[in-house]
C-alpha positions in Angstrom: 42.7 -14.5 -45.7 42.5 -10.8 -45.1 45.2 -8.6 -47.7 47.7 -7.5 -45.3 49.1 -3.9 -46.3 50.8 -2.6 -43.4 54.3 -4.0 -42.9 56.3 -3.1 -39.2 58.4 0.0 -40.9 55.3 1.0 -42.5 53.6 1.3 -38.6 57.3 2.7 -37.0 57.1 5.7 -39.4 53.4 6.4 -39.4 52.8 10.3 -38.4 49.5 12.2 -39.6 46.7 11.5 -37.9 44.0 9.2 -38.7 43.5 6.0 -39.6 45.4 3.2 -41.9 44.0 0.1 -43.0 45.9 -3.3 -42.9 42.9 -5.2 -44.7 40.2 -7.3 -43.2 38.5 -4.8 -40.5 42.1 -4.5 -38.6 43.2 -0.3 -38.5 46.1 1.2 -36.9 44.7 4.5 -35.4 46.9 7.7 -35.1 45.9 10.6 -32.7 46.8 14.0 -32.7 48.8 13.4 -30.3 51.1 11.0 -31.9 49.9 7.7 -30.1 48.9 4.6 -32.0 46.7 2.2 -31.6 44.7 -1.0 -33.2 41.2 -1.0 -33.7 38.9 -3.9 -35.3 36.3 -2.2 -37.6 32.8 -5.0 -37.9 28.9 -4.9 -38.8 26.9 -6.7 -36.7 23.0 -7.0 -37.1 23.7 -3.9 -39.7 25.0 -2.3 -36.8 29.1 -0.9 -37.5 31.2 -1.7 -34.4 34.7 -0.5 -33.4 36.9 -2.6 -31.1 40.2 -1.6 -29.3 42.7 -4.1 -29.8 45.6 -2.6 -27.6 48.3 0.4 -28.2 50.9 -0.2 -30.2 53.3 0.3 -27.4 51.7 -3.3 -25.6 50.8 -4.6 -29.7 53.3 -5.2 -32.0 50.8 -5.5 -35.5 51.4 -9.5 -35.6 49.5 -9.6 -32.7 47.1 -7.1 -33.3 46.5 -9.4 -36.4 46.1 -12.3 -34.3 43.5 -10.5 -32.9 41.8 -9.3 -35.8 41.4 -12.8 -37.2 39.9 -14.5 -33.8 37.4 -12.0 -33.9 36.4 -13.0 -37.7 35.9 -16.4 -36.6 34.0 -15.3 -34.4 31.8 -12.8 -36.8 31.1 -16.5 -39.0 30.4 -17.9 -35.7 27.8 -15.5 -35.4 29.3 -14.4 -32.1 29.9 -10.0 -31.1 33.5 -10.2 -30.6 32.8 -7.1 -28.0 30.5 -9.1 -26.3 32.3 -12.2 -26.4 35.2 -10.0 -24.9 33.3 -8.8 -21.8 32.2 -12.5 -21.0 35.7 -13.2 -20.7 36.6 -10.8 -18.6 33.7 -11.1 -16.1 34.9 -14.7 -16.1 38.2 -13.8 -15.1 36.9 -11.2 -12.3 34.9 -14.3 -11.0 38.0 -16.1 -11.4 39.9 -13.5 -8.9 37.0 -13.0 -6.9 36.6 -16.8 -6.4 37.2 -17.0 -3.2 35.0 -14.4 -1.7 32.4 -16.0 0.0 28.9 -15.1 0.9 29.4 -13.6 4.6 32.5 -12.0 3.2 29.7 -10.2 0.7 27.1 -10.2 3.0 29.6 -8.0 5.3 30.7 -5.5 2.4 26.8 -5.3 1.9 26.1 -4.1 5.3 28.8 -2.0 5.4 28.0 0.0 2.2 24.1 0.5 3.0 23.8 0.8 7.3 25.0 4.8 7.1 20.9 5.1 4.9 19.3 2.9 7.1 19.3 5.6 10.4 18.8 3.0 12.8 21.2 0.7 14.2 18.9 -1.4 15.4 18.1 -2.2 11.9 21.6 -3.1 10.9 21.9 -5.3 14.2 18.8 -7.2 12.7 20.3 -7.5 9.6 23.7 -9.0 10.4 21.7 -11.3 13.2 19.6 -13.0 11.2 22.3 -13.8 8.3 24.4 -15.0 10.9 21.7 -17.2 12.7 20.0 -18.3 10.1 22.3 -18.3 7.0 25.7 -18.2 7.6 25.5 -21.8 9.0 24.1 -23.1 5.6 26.8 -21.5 2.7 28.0 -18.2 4.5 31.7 -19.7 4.0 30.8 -21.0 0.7 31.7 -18.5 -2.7 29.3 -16.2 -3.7 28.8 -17.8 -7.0 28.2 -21.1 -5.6 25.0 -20.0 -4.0 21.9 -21.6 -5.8 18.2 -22.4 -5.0 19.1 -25.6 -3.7 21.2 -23.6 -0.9 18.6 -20.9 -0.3 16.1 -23.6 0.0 18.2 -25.5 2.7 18.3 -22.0 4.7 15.0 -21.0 4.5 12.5 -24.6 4.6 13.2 -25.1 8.2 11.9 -21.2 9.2 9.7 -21.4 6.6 6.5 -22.9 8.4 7.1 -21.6 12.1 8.8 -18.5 11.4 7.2 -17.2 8.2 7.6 -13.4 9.1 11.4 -14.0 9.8 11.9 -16.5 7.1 10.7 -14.0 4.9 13.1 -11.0 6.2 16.1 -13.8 5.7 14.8 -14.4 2.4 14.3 -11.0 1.1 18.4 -9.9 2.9 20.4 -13.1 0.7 18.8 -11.9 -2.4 19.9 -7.9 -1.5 23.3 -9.7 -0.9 22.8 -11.4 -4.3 21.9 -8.8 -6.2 24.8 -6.8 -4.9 27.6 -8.8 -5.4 25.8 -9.4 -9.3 26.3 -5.9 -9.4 30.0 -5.8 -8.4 31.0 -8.8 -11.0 31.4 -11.1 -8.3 28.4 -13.6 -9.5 26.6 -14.3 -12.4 23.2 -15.6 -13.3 19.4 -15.4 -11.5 19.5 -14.3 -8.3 18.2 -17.7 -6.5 16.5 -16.0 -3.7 14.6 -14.1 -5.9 10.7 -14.6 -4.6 8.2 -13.1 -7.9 8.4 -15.7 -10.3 10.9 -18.1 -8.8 10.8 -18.9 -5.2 7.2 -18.5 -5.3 7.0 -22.1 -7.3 8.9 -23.8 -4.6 7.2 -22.2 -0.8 3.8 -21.3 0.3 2.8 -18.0 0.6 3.5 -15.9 3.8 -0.2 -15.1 4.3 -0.7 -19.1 4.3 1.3 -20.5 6.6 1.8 -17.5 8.7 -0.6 -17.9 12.1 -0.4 -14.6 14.6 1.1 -15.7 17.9 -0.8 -13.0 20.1 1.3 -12.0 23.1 -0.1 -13.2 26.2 -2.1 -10.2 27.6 -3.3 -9.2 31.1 -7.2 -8.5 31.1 -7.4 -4.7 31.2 -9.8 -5.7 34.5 -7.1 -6.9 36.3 -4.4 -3.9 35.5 -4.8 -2.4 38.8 -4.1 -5.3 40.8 -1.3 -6.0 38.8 0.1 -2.6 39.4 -0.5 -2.3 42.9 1.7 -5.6 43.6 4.6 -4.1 40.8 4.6 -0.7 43.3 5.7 -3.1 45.8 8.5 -4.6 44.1 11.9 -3.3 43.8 14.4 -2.3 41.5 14.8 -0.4 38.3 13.2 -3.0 36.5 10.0 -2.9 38.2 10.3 0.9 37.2 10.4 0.6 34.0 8.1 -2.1 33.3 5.4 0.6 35.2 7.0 3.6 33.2 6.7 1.0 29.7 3.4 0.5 30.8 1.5 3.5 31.7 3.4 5.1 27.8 2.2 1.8 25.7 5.7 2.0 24.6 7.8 -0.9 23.6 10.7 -2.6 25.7 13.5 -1.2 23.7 12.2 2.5 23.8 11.5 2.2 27.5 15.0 1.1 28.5 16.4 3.2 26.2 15.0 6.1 27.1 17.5 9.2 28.2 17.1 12.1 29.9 17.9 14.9 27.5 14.8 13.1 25.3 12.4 14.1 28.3 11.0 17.4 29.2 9.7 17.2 32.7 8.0 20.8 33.0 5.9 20.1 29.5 5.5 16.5 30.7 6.4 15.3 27.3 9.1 12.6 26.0 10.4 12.8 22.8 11.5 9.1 21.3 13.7 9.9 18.2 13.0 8.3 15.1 16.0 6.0 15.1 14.5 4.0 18.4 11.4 3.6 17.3 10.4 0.3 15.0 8.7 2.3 12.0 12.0 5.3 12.3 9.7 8.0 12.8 10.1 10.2 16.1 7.1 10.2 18.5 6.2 12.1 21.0 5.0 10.5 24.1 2.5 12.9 26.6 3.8 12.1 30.5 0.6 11.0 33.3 1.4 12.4 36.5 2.4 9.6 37.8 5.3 8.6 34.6 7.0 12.0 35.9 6.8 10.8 39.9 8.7 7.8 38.5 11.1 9.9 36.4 11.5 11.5 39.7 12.5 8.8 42.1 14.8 8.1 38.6 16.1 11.1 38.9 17.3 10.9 42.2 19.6 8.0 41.6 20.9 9.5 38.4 24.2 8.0 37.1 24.2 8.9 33.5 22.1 9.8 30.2 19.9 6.6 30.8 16.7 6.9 32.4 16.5 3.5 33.3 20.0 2.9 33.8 21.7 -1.1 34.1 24.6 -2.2 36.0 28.0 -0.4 35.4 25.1 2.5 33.7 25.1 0.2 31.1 21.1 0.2 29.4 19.0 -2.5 30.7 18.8 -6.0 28.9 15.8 -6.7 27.1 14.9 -9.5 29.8 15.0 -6.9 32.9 11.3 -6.4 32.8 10.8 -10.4 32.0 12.8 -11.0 35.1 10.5 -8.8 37.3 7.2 -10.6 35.5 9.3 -14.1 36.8 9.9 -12.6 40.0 6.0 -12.0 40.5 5.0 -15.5 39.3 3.4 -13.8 36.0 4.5 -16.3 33.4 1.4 -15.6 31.8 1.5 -12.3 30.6 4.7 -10.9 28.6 5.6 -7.3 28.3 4.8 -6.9 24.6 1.5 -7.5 25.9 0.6 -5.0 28.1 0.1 -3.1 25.0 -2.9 -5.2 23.8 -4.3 -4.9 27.2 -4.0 -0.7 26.7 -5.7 -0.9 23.3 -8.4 -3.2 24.6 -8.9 -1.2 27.4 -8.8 2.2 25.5 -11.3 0.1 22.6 -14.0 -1.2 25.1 -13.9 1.6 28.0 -13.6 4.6 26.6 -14.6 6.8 23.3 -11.6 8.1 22.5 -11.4 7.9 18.7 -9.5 5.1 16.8 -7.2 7.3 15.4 -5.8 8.9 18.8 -5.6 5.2 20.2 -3.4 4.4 17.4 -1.4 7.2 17.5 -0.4 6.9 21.3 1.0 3.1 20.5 3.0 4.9 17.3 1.6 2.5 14.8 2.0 3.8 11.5 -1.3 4.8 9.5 -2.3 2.0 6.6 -4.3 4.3 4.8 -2.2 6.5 2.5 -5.3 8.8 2.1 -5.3 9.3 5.7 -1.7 9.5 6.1 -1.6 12.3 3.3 -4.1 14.6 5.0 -2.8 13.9 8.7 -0.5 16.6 9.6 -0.4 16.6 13.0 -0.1 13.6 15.8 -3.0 14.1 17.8 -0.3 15.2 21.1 -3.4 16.7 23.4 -5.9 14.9 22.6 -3.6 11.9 23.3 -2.5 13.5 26.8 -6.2 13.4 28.0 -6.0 9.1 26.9 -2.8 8.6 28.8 -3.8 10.6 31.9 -7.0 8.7 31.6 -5.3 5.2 31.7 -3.0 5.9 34.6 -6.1 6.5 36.7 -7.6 3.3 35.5 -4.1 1.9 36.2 -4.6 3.2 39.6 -8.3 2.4 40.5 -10.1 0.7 37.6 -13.4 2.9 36.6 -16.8 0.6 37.8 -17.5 -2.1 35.6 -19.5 -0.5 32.5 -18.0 3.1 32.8 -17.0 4.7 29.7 -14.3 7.1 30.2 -15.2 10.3 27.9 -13.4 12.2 25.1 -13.5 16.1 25.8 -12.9 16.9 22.2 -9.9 19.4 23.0 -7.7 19.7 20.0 
């Protein structure tokens, strides 16, 4: 038993500052001040420790020698009464956070990061495939209750036919994961984590992951195609052209608005938060793109080029519609880029890099990224005047379309 020397009047009339021992590591700490409080003096591991015990307002000394003497028993138990003190606590934050559940976290998550992210198509992603693909499997379950056997359930049924999504999903619950970790309300291995854990249990990406190719017209038969889209009607039918002769993407073509065109410099400027890799590009206008912004232009309602019904934007499926409408449920819209790139590979010798650069696709080579400065604008201006004419009236079989080199 420690040797107790402080008795209650002892504590009461206590006034200099400093420190007075009761025995047995427990001190009753005076400040400057005038305030008092207990403090628990230990070595650990040859390490000295001081532990706050409470004011003397809140701790009368029977209690702060309550205190002292759990936290011996702990010291023979071979336990860091510090330590053992912040375990408790972070149980009783889980304890109060208990019922906070993983779409409640996923939600705060979202909330705290989507002002970094710049696009908000990215934080639409984000919340879609939680709630698609997760929040059906333990979104209303607590946070701490979420373990591999969960994760598993959400992500084995993508795993094998939707191995670039699957991955996405898995990649967003542990980011939820490690944040609530962070806040104190979870403890343990993140379950979702993939580098030594989740890489035991699923096959890798790269192995079960087959490219799905999106159905492409035949570059020969673009023309045709193009002629017998003139003749339909419709803002969708404009687009899909306008989409087409820009080898832009469906959400930057219906998005489009008119203070991101310049129509004397027959430019458009896409900014970076609509395109997919957030980086703005700059998109050089055939003559006939700006008679199509023209006839546009005439039935202007709004800031959208392309504008929907009510001047709401265009659904994704407008241009679809106009492909059903046509009897083309072979080709997709995605894919009229691939025929572009096949067309700009095999018929003319414009150089791979200026290809690239006119379907915005970011550079894989950080060498080459480092030393390229500017984004090949003119010299792409000559490739997309050159595909609107083969748009127009394909070149005779065997042609190659030439590269003038102006820089």
């Amino acid at each position: 038993m420690a040797s107790e020397k402080l008795t209650t009047n002892k504590v009461a009339r206590a006034r200099a500052p400093g420190m007075i021992g009761d025995g047995g590591g427990l001190w009753l700490r005076i400040s400057a001040g005038g305030s008092k409080g207990w403090i628990f003096r230990f070595m650990i591991a040859r390490r000295s420790r001081e532990m706050g015990l409470g004011s003397l307002e809140h701790t009368t000394l029977d209690e702060a020698r309550e205190f002292a003497r759990e936290c011996r028993k702990l010291l023979r138990q071979g336990s860091d009464p510090i330590e053992a003190r912040r375990g408790q606590r972070a149980v009783l934050q889980l304890e109060a956070h208990g019922r906070l559940t993983f779409e409640q976290c996923a939600e705060r998550y979202l909330a705290a990061h989507q002002a970094g992210w710049g696009s908000s198509k990215h934080a639409h992603d984000w919340a879609q495939t939680l709630k698609t693909f997760v929040f059906p499997v333990f979104g209303a379950l607590p946070v701490q209750a979420i373990d591999v056997a969960l994760v598993m359930k959400a992500l084995e049924p993508i795993w094998q036919t939707k191995s670039e999504t699957a991955n996405r999903v898995r990649g967003r619950i542990e980011a939820v994961l490690d944040w609530a970790t962070a806040r104190g309300y979870r403890q343990g291995e993140n379950p979702a984590r993939w580098r030594g854990h989740l890489e035991n249990l699923l096959p890798k990406k790269s192995r079960v992951h087959r490219v799905k190719h999106h159905a492409a017209l035949p570059f020969v038969e673009i023309a045709a195609f193009i002629a017998e889209l003139r003749r339909q009607e419709g803002v969708g039918a404009r687009v899909l052209e306008f989409a087409i002769l820009t080898a832009t993407r469906t959400g930057e073509a219906i998005g489009a608005t008119w203070d991101e065109v310049d129509l004397a410099e027959k430019h458009w400027t896409i900014p970076g938060e609509r395109m997919k890799g957030e980086v703005t590009h700059r998109v050089p206008l055939s003559d006939r793109a700006i008679e199509i912004l023209g006839e546009m232009l005439g039935l202007q309602e709004g800031e959208l080029v392309f504008p929907g019904s009510r001047r709401r934007p265009l659904s994704h499926s407008a241009m679809l519609r106009v492909l059903r409408a046509m009897g083309r449920r072979d080709v997709t819209v995605h894919g009229f880029r691939s025929t572009f790139r096949d067309w700009a590979s095999e018929c003319t010798n414009f150089p791979r890099e200026v290809c690239e650069a006119a379907m915005a696709h970011a550079i894989d080579s950080k060498v080459e990224a480092a030393y390229r400065r500017g984004d090949l604008f003119n010299k792409r201006r000559q490739l997309m005047a050159a595909w609107a004419r083969y748009c127009a009236a394909p070149a005779i079989t065997g042609e190659v379309i030439g590269f003038l080199g102006v820089s």
